[in-house]
C-alpha positions in Angstrom: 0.0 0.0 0.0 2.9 2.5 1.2 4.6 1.3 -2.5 0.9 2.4 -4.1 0.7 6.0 -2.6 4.6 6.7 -3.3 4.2 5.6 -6.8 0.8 8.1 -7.0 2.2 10.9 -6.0 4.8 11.8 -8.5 2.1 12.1 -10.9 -0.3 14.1 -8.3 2.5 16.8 -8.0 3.1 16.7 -11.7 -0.2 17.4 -12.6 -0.4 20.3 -10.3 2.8 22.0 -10.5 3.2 21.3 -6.9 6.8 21.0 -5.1 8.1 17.7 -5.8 7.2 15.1 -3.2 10.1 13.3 -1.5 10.1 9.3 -0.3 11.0 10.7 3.4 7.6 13.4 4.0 5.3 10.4 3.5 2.0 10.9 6.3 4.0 14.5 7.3 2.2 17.5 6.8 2.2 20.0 4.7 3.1 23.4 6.6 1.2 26.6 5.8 4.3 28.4 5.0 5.0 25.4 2.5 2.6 25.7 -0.5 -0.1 27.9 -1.4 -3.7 26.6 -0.5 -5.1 28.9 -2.9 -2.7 27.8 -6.2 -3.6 24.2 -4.9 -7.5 24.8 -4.9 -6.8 26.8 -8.1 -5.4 24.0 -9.6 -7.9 21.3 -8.3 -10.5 23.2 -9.6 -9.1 23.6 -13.0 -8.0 20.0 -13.5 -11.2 18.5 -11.5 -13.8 20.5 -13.6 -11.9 19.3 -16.8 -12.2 15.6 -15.7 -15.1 15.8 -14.7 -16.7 17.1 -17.6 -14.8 14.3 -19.1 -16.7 11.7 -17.2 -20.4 13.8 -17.7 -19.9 13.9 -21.4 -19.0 10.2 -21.1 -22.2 9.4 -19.2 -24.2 11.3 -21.4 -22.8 10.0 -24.6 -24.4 6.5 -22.7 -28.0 7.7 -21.8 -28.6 9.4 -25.0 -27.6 6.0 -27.3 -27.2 3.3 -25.3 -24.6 0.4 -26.6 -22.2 -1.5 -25.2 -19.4 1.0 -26.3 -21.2 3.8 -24.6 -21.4 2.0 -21.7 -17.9 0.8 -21.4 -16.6 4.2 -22.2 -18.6 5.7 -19.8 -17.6 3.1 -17.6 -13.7 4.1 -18.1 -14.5 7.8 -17.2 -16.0 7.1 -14.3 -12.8 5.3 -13.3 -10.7 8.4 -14.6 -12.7 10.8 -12.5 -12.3 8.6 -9.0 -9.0 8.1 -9.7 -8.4 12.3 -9.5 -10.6 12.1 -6.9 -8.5 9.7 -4.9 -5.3 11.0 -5.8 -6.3 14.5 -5.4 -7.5 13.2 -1.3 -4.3 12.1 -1.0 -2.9 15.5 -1.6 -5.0 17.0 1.0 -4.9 14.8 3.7 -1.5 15.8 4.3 -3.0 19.3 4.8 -3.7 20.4 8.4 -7.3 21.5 7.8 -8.1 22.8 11.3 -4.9 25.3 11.5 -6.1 27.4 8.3 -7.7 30.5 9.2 -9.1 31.4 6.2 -12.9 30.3 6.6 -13.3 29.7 2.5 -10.1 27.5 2.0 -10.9 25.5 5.2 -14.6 24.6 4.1 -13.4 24.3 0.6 -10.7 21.4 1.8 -12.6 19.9 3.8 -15.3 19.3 1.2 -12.1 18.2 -1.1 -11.5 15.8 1.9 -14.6 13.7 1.6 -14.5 11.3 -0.9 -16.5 8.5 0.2 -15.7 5.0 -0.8 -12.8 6.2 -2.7 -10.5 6.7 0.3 -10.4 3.0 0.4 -6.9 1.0 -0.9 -7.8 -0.2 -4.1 -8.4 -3.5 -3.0 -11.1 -2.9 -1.2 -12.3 -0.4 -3.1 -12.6 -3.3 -5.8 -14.3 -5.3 -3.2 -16.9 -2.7 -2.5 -17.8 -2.2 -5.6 -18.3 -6.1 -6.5 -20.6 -6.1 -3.4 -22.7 -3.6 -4.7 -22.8 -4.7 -8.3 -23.8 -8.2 -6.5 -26.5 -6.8 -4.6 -27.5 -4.9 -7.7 -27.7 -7.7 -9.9 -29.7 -9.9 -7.4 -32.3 -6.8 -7.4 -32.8 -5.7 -10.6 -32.7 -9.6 -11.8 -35.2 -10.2 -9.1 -39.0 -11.6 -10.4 -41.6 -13.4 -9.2 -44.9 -15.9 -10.9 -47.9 -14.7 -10.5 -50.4 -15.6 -7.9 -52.2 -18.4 -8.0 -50.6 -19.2 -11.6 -46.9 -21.0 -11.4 -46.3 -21.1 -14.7 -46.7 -17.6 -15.5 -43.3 -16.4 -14.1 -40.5 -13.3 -14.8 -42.9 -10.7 -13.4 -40.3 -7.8 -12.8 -40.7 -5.1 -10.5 -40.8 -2.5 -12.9 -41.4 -3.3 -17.0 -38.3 -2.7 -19.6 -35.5 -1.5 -17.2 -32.5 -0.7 -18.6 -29.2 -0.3 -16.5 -27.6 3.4 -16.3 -24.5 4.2 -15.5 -23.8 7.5 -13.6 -20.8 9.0 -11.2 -22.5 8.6 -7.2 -20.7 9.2 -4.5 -17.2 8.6 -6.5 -18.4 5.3 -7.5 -18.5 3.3 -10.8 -21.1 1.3 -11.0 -24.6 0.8 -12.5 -26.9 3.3 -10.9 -30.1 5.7 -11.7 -28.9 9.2 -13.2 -28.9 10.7 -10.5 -25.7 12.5 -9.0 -24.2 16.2 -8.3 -23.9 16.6 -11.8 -27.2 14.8 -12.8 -30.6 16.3 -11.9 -33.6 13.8 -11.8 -37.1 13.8 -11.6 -38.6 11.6 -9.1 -41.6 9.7 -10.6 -40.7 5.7 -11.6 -41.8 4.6 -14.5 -44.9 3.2 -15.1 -45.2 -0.5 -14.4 -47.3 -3.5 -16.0 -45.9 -6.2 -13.4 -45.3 -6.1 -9.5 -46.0 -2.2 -9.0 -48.9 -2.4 -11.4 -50.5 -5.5 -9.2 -49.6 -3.4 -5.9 -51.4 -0.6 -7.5 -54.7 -1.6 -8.8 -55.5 -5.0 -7.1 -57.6 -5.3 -4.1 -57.1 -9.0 -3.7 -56.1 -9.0 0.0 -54.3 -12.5 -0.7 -52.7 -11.6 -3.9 -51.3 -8.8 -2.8 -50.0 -10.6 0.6 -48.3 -13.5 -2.1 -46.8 -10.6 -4.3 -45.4 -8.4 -1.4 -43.5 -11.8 0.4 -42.5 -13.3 -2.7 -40.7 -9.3 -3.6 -39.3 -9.6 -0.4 -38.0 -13.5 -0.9 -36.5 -13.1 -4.1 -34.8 -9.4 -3.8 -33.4 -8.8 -0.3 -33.2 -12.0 1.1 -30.0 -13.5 -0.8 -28.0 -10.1 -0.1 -28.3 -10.1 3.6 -24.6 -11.4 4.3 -23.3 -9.4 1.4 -24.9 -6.4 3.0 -23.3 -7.0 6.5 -19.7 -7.2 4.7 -20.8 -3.6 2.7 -21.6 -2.1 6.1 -18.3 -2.8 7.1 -16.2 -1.4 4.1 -18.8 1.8 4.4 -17.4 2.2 8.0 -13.6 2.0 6.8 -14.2 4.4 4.3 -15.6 7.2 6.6 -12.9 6.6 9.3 -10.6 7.6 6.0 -12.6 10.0 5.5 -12.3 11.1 9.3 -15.7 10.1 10.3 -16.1 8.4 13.1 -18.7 5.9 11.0 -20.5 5.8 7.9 -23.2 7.2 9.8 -21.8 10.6 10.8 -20.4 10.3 6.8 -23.8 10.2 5.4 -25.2 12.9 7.7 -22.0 15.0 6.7 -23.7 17.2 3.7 -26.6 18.5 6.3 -23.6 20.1 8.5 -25.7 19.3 12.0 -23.8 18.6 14.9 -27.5 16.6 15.9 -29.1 16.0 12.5 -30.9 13.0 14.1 -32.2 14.7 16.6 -33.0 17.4 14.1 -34.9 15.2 12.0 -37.4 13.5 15.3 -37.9 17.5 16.3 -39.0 17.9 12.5 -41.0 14.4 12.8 -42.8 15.5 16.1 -44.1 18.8 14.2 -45.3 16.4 11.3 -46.7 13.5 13.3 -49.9 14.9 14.4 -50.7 15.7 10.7 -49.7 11.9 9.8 -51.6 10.2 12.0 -54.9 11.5 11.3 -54.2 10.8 7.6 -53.3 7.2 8.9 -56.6 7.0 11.0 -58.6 8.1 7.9 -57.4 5.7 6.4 -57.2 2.9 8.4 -61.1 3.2 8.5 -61.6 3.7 4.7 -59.8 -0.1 4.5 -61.7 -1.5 7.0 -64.4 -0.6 5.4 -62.8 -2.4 2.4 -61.7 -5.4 3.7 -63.5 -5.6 7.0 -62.6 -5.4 10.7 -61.6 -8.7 10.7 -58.7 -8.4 9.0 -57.9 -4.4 9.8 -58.0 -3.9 13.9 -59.7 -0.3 14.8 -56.1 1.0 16.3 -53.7 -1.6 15.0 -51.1 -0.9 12.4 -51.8 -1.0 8.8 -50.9 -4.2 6.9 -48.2 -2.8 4.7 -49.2 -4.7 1.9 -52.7 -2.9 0.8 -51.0 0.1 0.5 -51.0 0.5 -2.8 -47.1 0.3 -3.1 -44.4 -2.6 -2.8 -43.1 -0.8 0.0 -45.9 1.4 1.3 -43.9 4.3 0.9 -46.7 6.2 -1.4 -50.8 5.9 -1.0 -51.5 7.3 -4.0 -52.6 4.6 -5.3 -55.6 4.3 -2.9 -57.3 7.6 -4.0 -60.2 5.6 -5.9 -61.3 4.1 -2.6 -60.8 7.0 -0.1 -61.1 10.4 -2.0 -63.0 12.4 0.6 -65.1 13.9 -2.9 -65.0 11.5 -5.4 -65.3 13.4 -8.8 -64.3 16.7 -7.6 -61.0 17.5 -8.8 -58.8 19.5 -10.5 -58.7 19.4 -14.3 -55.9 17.4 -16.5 -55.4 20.0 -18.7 -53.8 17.5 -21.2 -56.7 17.1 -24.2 -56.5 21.2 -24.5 -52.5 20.8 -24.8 -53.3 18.4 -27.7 -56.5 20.7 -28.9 -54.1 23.6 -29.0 -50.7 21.9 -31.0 -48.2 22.3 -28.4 -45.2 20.7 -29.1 -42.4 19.7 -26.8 -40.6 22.7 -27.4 -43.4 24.6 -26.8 -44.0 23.4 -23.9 -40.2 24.2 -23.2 -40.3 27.9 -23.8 -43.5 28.5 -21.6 -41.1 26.9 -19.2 -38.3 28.9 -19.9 -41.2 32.5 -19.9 -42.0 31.0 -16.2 -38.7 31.6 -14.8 -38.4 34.5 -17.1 -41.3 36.2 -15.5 -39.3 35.5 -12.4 -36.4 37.7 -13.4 -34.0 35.1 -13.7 -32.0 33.8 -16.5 -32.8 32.7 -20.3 -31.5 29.2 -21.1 -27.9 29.5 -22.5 -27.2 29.1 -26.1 -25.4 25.4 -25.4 -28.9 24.3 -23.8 -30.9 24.6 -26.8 -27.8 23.1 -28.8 -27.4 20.2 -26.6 -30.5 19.4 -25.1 -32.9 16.4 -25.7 -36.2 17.2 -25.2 -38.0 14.3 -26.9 -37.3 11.0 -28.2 -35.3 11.0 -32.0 -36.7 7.5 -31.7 -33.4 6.2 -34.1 -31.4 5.1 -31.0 -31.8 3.4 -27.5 -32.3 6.6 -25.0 -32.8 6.2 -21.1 -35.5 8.4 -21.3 -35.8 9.5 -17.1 -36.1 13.2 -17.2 -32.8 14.3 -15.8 -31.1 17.8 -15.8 -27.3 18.0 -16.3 -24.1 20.3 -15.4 -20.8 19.6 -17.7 -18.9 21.4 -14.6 -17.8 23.7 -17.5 -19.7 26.4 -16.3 -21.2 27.0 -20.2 -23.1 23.6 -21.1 -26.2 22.6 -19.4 -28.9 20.3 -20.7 -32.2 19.1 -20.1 -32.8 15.2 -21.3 -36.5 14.0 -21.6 -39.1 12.1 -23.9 -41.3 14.7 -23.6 -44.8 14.3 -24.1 -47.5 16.8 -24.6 -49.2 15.8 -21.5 -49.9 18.3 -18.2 -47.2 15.9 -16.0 -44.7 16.1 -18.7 -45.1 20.4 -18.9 -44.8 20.4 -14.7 -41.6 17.7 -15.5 -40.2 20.3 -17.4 -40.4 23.6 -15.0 -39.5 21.2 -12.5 -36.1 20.1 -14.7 -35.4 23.9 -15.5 -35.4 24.5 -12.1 -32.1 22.6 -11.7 -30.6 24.2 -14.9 -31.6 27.8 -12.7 -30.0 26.6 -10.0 -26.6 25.3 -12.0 -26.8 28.9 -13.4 -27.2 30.5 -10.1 -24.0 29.2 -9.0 -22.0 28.5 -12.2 -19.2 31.1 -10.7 -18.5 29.6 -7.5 -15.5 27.3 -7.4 -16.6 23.5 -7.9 -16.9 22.3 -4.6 -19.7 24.8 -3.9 -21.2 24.4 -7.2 -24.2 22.2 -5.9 -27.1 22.3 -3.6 -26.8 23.4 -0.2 -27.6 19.9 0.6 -29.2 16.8 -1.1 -32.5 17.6 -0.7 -32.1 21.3 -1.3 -31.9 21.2 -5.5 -35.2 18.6 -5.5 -36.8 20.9 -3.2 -36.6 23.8 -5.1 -37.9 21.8 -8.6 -40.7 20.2 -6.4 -42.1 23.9 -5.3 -42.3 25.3 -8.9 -44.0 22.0 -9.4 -46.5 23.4 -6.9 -46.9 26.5 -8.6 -47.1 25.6 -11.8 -50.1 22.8 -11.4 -52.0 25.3 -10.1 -55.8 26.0 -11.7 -54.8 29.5 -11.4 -51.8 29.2 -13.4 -53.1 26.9 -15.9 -55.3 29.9 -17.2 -52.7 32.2 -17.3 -51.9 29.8 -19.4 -54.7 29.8 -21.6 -55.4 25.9 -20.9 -58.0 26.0 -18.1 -61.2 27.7 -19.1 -62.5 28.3 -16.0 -60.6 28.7 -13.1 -62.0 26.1 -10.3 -62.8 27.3 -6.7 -64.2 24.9 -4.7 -63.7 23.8 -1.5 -64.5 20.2 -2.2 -61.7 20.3 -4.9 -59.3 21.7 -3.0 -59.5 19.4 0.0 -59.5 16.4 -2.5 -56.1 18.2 -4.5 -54.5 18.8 -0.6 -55.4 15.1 0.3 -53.7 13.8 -2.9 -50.0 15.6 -2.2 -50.2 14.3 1.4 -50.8 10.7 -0.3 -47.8 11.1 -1.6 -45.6 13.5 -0.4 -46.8 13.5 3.2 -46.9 9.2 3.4 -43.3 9.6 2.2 -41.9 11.4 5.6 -41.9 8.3 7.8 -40.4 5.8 5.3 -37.2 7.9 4.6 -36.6 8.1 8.1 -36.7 4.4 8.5 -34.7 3.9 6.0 -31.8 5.7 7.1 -32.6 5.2 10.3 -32.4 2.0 10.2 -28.8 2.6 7.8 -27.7 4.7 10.5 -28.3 2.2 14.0 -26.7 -0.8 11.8 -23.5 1.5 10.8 -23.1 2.7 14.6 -22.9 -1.2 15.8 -26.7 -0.3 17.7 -27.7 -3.8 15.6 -26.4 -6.5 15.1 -26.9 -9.1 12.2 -29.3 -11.0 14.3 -31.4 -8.3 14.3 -32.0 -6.3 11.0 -35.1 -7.3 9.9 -36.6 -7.4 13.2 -35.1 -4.0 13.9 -36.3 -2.9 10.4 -40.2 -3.4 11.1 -40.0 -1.6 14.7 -39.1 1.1 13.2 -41.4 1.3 10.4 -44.6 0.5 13.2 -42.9 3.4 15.3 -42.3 5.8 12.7 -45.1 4.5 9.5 -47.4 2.6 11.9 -47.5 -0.3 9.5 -46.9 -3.5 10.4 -45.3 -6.6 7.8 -48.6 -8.8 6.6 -47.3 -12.1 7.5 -44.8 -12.9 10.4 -41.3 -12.3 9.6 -37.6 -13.6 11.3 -34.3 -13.0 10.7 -34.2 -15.4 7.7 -35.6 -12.2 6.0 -34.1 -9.5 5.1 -37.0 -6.9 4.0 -34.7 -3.6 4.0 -32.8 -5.1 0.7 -35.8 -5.4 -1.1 -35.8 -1.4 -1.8 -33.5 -0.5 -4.3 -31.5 2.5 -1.8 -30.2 -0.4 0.7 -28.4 -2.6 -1.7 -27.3 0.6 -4.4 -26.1 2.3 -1.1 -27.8 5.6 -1.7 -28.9 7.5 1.4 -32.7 8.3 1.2 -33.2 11.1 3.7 -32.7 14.0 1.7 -36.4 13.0 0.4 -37.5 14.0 3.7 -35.2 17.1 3.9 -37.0 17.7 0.2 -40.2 17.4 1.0 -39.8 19.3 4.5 -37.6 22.4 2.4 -40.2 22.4 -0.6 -43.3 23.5 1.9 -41.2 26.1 3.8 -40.2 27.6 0.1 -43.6 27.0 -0.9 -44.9 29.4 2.6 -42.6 31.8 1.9 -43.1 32.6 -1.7 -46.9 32.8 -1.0 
């Protein structure tokens, strides 16, 4: 390893016309009166924004025709741009952060500092990524036959998924689009398999087969791989100078107490939640009958109307508090009217316009993908993307003239703003304040935009519709969704965070898992679970290792915004 770093480091100092490193300073640091901080940042930012916008153009070169060249070579700059990463930590751990004054340089090394996963030896940054790819494959390869018909087998989880490569977390492996660089929308696909069943059966034994069966074939076979990923995670942030991979994930939020931050933000919310959980609770017993749903028991997680009960919008046919009062879809006058996606593009674009802030960029327009050329493979998830060049930014999407794509679309422009907003800042501070702060601020134009008000501004709602009933029913939708959403992400991490810290041991994740979700969710598994499951793999965050909080920090941010504006 010792060999490793000396043979590194030549290069490192090379590439930034630093003093030359000698074989006798190796773990000494560098004194202040030694090198200039600034000419290194200067140079870091310089050569990182230039391999980085290696590795974006790579990725994007991938998502917008997918092949198995695109992929490799997207692949290969991924590696290029963790290598820099890790070689470019090296050169700053020898710094003594804590002894600058300068309050700039020392939050700007400091973010330099963390690179995740990639402060492990190669080795074992090998090994972590094979555990992950592992996990992944078991998930996304996952399926299950149908109920009550064996030989009607390969249902998937979602229809047609096709595997995306993207930069997380300094990482190379096969991931959603969705990193610093990388804006994405939030909505899945739409599925004609497991989600679909979730969604629009009623079948309280079907869906009881389909929700253990998930659960069999996804996260049980990665429960000892998971334990052995735990442990690499909690290497890496002690190289990162965490004291766990807990305090490393909580790192962006820059709380000396974000857990106890997050239960003070819960306790405002709970009251909210849990009469949306009783009004509920009663509208399924009604369905199902008291026999099966107890008047103050849990809620079986599995007639949620979602694999992992995370989202209730599915249940608005059986409890909307008005049926048929709601606001229009203004999608048929869209079509009546012959918008087009770029139409639907500009009125985006005259949104933030009207707002006083900037026009798109020349390089948007020439770069951007707003619907499908339909002569090559395209991932087609809405995603918005910085080339850390600080010129090109680009909106992908397979638009369609339809009112959720047009609200996509603001919501997608609103990263692009943001990118704008800070394009002059150096690199490490060109990105949201946190990870839920960029989604936040897409999800509250989303707000504004979907308005009735707006929409005939617009010229695409006749009649602008002011009723109470309608209201209550649009209100009771968004807390379907957005509002069921708050519980799950804290389990999740949670849960992440209590297994990192030592809190639980092996023997009790999955038992550990479902205490949390009744404290937090007040749902309960449908049939009785042990520790030969392992239910926490079988949503795709655990075994990808993405963090899932900043959904709640989102949703939480996105309200507040949505207060203050109005």
């Amino acid at each position: 390893w010792t060999a490793f770093v000396l043979c590194l480091l030549p290069a490192i100092f090379g590439q930034l016309d630093l003093p030359p490193y000698r074989d006798d300073n190796i773990g000494r640091q560098l004194p202040s009166n030694e090198v200039d901080y600034r000419n290194i940042l200067a140079r870091l930012d310089f050569l990182g924004a230039e391999r980085c916008s290696a590795n974006v153009i790579a990725q994007w070169a991938y998502e917008t025709n997918a092949n198995e060249y695109t992929q490799l070579q997207a692949l290969d700059a991924q590696r290029l741009y963790a290598d820099f990463q890790y070689q470019a930590w090296l050169l700053i751990s020898r710094i003594d952060i804590n002894s600058i004054q300068d309050p700039i340089i020392r939050r700007r090394l400091r973010y330099l500092f963390v690179v995740g996963p990639s402060a492990l030896p190669p080795d074992q940054l090998d090994r972590y990524n094979r555990l992950t790819n592992d996990m992944l494959a078991v998930y996304n390869g996952a399926t299950i036959c149908a109920y009550n018909d064996p030989f009607r087998c390969g249902l998937r989880l979602y229809p047609g998924n096709i595997s995306q490569i993207t930069l997380n977390n300094n990482r190379f492996h096969m991931i959603p689009p969705c990193s610093y660089t990388v804006r994405c929308g939030e909505t899945s696909q739409e599925s004609l398999h497991i989600s679909q069943i979730m969604a629009k059966s009623r079948d309280w034994d079907e869906l009881q087969y389909v929700w253990t069966e998930w659960r069999r074939r996804s996260g049980t076979p990665i429960k000892d791989l998971y334990q052995q990923l735990i442990t690499l995670n909690n290497d890496a942030a002690r190289l990162n100078n965490f004291t766990d991979a807990s305090e490393y994930w909580m790192f962006p939020y820059e709380s000396l107490n974000f857990q106890q931050d997050i239960d003070q933000v819960w306790e405002m919310i709970r009251p909210l939640y849990e009469e949306l959980h009783a009004y509920i609770r009663r509208k399924l017993r009604e369905l199902y009958g008291p026999e099966k749903i107890g008047g103050h028991a849990p809620l079986p997680s599995h007639i949620l109307g979602n694999i992992w009960a995370q989202s209730w919008s599915n249940l608005l046919d059986v409890t909307l508090p008005y049926p048929g009062k709601t606001y229009p879809d203004v999608t048929p006058e869209m079509q009546a009217q012959g918008y087009t996606p770029i139409d639907m593009i500009r009125v985006a674009e005259e949104f933030y316009l009207s707002l006083n802030l900037s026009a798109m960029p020349p390089e948007f327009w020439a770069g951007s993908i707003i619907a499908d050329p339909g002569d090559r493979p395209l991932i087609c998830q809405a995603s918005a993307w910085d080339f850390c060049n600080r010129l090109d930014y680009r909106i992908k999407m397979c638009t369609k003239v339809t009112m959720k794509d047009l609200i996509t679309l603001h919501h997608e422009m609103a990263h692009i703003q943001y990118f704008l907003r800070y394009s002059g800042l150096p690199r490490e501070f060109r990105d949201g304040a946190n990870p839920g702060f960029h989604e936040a601020i897409g999800e509250t134009v989303a707000l504004s935009v979907a308005t009735p008000r707006h929409l005939q501004t617009l010229g695409l709602a006749n009649k602008f519709i002011d009723e109470r009933s309608a209201d209550i029913n649009y209100l009771f939708s968004l807390a379907m969704e957005k509002l069921v959403m708050l519980p799950f992400s804290i389990t999740m991490d949670r849960w992440r965070w209590d297994v990192a810290r030592g809190y639980v041991n092996r023997e009790e994740y999955n038992c550990h898992w479902h205490r949390l979700m009744e404290q937090y969710a007040g749902t309960k598994p449908p049939v009785l679970r042990s520790e030969d499951d392992f239910d926490p793999g079988a949503k795709y965050h655990i075994p990808a290792d993405i963090p899932y909080i900043r959904k709640l920090h989102r949703n939480v941010l996105r309200k507040n915004y949505y207060v203050l504006t109005y």
